[in-house]
C-alpha positions in Angstrom: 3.1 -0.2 26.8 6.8 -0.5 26.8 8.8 2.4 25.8 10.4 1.7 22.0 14.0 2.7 21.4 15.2 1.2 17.5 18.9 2.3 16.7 18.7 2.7 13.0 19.9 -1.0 12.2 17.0 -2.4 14.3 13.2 -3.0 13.4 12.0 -6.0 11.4 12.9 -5.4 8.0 11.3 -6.7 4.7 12.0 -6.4 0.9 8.7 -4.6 -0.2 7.6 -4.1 -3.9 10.8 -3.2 -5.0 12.1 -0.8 -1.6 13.0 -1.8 1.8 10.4 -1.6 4.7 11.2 -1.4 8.5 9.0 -1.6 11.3 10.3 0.5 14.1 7.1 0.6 16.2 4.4 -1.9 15.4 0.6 -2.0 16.4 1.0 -4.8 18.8 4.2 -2.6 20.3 2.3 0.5 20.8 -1.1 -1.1 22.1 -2.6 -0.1 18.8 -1.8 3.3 19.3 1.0 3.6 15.8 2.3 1.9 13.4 5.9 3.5 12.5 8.1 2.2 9.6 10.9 3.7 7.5 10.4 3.0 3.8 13.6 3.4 1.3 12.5 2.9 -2.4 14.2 3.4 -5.3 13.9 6.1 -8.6 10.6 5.6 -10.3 8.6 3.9 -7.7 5.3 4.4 -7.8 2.4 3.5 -4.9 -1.3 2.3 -6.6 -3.8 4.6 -5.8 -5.0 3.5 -2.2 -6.9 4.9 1.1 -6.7 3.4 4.9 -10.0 3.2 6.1 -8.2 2.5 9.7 -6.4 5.6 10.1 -4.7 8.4 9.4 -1.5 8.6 7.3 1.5 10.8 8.0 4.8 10.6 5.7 7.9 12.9 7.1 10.1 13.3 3.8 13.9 12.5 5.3 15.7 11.9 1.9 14.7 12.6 -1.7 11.4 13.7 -3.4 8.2 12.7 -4.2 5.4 13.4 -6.9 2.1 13.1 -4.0 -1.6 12.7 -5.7 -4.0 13.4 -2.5 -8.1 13.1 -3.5 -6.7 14.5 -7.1 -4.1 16.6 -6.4 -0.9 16.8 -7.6 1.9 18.0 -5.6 5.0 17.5 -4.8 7.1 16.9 -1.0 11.2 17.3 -0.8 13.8 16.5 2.4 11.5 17.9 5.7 8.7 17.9 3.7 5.3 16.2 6.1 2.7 15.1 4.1 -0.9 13.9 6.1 -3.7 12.2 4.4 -6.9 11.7 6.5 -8.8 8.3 6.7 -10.1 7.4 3.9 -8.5 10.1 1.6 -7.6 8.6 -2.3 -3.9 8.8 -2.1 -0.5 7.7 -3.8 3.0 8.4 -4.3 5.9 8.2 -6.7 9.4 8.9 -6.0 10.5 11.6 -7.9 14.3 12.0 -7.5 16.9 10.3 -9.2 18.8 8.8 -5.8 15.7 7.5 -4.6 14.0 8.2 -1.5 13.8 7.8 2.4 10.6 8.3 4.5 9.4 8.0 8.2 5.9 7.1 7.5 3.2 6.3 10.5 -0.2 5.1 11.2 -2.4 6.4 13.7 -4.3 4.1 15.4 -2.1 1.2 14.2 -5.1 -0.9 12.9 -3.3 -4.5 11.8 -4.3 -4.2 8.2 -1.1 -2.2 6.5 1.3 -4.3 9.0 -0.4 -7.7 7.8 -0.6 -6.4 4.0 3.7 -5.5 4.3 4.2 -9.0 5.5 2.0 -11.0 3.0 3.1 -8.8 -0.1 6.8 -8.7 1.3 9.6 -11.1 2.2 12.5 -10.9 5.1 15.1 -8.5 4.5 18.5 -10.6 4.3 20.3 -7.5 4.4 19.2 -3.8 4.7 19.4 -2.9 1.6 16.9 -2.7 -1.6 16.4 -5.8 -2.9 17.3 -6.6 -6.6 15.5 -5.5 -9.5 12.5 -8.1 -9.5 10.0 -8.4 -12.1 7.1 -5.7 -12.1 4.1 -7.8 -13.2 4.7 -10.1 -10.3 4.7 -7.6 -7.4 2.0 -6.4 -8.9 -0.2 -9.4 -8.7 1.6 -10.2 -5.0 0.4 -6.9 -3.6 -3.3 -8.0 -5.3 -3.4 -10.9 -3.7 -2.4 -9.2 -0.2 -4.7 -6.6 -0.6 -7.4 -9.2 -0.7 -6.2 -11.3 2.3 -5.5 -8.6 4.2 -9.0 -6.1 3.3 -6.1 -3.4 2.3 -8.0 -1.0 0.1 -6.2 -0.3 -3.6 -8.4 1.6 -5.5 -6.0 1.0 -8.7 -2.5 2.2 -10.5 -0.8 4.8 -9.9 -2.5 8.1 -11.0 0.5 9.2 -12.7 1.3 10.2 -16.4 4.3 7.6 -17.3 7.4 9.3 -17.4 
């Protein structure tokens, strides 16, 4: 393994249900070792309930907050906040603030499944930016069908009383 230096405009980026995701050390990168992306997602969004039987999960809080709910908890994890869900843990997220929010969130081991699920349920960034306002019901059924080509696990919505 190489070592990985991303300046902040580089990483393959893709619009992801409704946020931005960007790769800034993948699994093949890293030897399987991490998987390293920066998510950006708007007010409101909200994760389905989910677990990664391939690893753990570490989010590092850099801008905003979120509402966490970890094997039934609720919580909640502001700026510098670090939030790490073991393997197999029932887990999901909701971003809580009104201006959004900005994560480092990594992987360990990489596994390929949540790299292959970003890139079937997502689409090429043309810009680095959220994408527009798409409709729900179809992300939705995109991330579905890329849980099941991919073997990522969603247990179901988000766990979350509507706001």
């Amino acid at each position: 393994m190489s070592a990985i230096i991303q300046e902040p405009d580089q990483g393959e980026a893709l619009w992801y249900d409704g946020g931005l995701v960007t790769f800034k050390a993948t699994g093949d990168q890293t030897g399987g070792d991490l998987l390293l992306f920066e998510a950006r997602m708007p007010a409101g969004k909200a994760t389905p309930l989910h677990t990664h039987p391939e690893g753990v999960e570490t989010l590092a809080v850099l801008e905003g907050e979120l509402l966490l709910n970890v094997d039934g908890e609720e919580s909640r994890a502001g700026a510098g906040s670090v939030v790490v869900v073991p393997r197999d843990v029932p887990h999901a997220f909701a971003v809580a603030s009104d201006t959004g929010a900005r994560l480092l969130v990594s992987l360990t081991p990489a596994g390929s499944t949540q790299e292959r699920f970003f890139r079937s349920a997502g689409e090429p960034a043309p810009q680095r930016t959220l994408p527009p306002p798409g409709d729900e019901q179809e992300r939705i059924e995109r991330n579905m069908r890329a849980a099941q080509e991919t073997g990522m696990t969603i247990l179901g919505p988000p766990p979350f009383a509507p706001a």
